[in-house]
C-alpha positions in Angstrom: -2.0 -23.3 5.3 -3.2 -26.0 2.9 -6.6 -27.4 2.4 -5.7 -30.7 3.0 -9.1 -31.7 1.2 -8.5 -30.0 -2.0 -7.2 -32.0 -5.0 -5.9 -29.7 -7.7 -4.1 -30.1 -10.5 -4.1 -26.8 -12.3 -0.2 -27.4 -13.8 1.3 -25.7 -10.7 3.3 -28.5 -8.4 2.1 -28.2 -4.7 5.5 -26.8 -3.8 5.4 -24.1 -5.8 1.3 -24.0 -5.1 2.9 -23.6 -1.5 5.6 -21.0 -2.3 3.3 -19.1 -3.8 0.7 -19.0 -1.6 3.1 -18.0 1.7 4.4 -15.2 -0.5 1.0 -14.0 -1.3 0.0 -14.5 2.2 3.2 -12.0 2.6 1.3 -9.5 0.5 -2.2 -9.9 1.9 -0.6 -8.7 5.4 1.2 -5.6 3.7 -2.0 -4.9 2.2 -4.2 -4.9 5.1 -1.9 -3.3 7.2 -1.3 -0.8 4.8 -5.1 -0.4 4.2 -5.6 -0.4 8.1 -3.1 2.8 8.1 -4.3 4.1 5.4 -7.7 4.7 7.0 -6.6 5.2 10.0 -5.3 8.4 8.5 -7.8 8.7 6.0 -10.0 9.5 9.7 -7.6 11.7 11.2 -5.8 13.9 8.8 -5.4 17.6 9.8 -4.3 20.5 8.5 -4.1 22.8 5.7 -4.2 19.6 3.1 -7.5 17.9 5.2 -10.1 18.3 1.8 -7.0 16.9 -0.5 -5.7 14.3 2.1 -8.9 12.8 3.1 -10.1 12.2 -0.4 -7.2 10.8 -1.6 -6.6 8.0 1.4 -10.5 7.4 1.1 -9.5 6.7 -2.6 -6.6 4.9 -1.4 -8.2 2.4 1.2 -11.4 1.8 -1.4 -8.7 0.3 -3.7 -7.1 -1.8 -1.0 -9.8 -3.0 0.5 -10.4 -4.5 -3.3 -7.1 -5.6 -4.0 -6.9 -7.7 -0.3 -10.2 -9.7 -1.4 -7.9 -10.5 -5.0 -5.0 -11.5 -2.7 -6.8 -13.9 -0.7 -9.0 -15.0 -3.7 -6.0 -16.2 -5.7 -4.7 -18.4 -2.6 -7.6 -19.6 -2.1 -7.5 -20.5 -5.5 -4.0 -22.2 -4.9 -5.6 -24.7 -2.7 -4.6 -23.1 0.4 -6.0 -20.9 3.4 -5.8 -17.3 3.3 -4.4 -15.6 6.4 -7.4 -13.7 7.8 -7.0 -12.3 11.2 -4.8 -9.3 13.0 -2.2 -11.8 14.8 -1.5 -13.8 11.2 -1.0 -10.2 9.7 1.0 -8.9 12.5 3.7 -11.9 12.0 3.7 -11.7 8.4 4.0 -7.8 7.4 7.0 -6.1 7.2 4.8 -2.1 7.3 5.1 -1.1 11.2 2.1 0.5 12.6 1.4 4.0 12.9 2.2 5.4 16.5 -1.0 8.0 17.7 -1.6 10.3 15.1 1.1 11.6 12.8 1.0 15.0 11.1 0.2 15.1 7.8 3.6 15.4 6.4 4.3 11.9 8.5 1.2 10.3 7.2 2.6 11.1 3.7 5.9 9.9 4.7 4.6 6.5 6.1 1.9 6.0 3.1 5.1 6.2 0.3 6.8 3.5 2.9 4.1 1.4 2.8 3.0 1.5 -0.9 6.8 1.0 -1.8 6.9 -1.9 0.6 4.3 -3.9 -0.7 5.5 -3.2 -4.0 8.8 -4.6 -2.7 7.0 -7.9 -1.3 4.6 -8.4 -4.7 8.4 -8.5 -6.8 10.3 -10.7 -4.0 7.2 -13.3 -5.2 8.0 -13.5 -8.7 10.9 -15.9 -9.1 8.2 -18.6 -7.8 5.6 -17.7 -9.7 7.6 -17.5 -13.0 9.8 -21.0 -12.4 6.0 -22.3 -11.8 4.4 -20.5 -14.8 1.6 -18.9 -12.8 -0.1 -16.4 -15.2 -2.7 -15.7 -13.2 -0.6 -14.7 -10.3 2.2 -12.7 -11.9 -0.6 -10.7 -13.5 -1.9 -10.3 -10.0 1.6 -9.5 -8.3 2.2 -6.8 -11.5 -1.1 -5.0 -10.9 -0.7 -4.3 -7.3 3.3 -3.0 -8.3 1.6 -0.8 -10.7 -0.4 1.1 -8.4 1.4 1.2 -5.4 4.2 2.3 -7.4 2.1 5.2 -8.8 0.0 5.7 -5.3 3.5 6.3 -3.9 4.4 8.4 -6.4 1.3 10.8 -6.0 2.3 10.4 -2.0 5.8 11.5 -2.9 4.7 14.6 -4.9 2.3 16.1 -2.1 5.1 17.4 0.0 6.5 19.5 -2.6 3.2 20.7 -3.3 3.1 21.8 0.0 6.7 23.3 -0.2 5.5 25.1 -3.2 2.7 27.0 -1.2 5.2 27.8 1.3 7.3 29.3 -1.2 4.9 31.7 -2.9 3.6 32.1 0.5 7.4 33.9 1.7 7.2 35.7 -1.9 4.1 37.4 -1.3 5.0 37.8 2.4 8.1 39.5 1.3 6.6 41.4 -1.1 4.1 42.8 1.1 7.0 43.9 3.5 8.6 45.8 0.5 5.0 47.6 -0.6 5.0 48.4 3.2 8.8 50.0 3.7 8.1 52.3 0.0 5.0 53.6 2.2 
């Protein structure tokens, strides 16, 4: 929504100021939600991962909780309101919320969704931004693709982690059976 009292004229037409602030308000609401889920799991994590887990969505949420103030502070910027509350979010995200509490492997799962959503909304913005030459928004919208491509890329390389463990795990469980059978 515009702030019909602000006058700007920063070399960005108000349609474009406009375009670019409804995507942006896009990505606010992917952020939060994804920082709302994020620490929602962050809290309830079990498991044989917990230590790893919870660190790494506390470090996950920290950064979103940064990145949503930048979000809003650019549209702001842009002469308009930033969306602010859980309805406006609700009707403008495209991550679902987490139903009860996943297991850990589903927390994963969800968290590599979500960073690779918002990822997805932050590129959908740039054709606006670049017809309008809005530096200081596509370096915005590239930042948060760089690290929610890399967040979901940690995300992504947990479960084989995991499937690693498993693996040795049988070896040396099968290994045990054959000490035990030469006994």
């Amino acid at each position: 929504m515009k702030n019909p009292q602000e006058k700007l004229n920063i070399g960005i037409s108000d349609a474009d100021r406009q375009a670019i602030a409804e995507g942006l308000g896009r990505l606010l609401a992917d952020s939060y939600t994804l920082y709302l889920k994020t620490h929602n799991f962050h809290w309830n994590v079990t498991g044989p991962m917990f230590n790893s887990l919870h660190l790494m969505f506390e470090t996950q949420y920290n950064e979103l909780a940064l990145a949503v103030d930048l979000i809003a502070e650019r549209i702001r910027a842009l002469g308009h309101f930033a969306p602010g509350s859980y309805n406006s979010f609700s009707k403008l995200t495209s991550i679902p919320e987490a139903d009860g509490v996943p297991s850990a492997q589903d927390m994963i799962r969800q968290l590599v969704e979500g960073n690779e959503t918002v990822s997805r909304t932050a590129r959908s913005i740039f054709p606006v931004v670049e017809k309008a030459n809005d530096e200081a928004s596509a370096d915005l919208l590239t930042q948060r693709m760089q690290t929610h491509e890399k967040t979901a890329w940690m995300l992504r390389a947990m479960p084989a982690e995991k499937q690693k463990r498993r693996e040795v795990a049988f070896s040396s469980f099968l290994m045990f059976l054959a000490f035990l059978r030469r006994r």
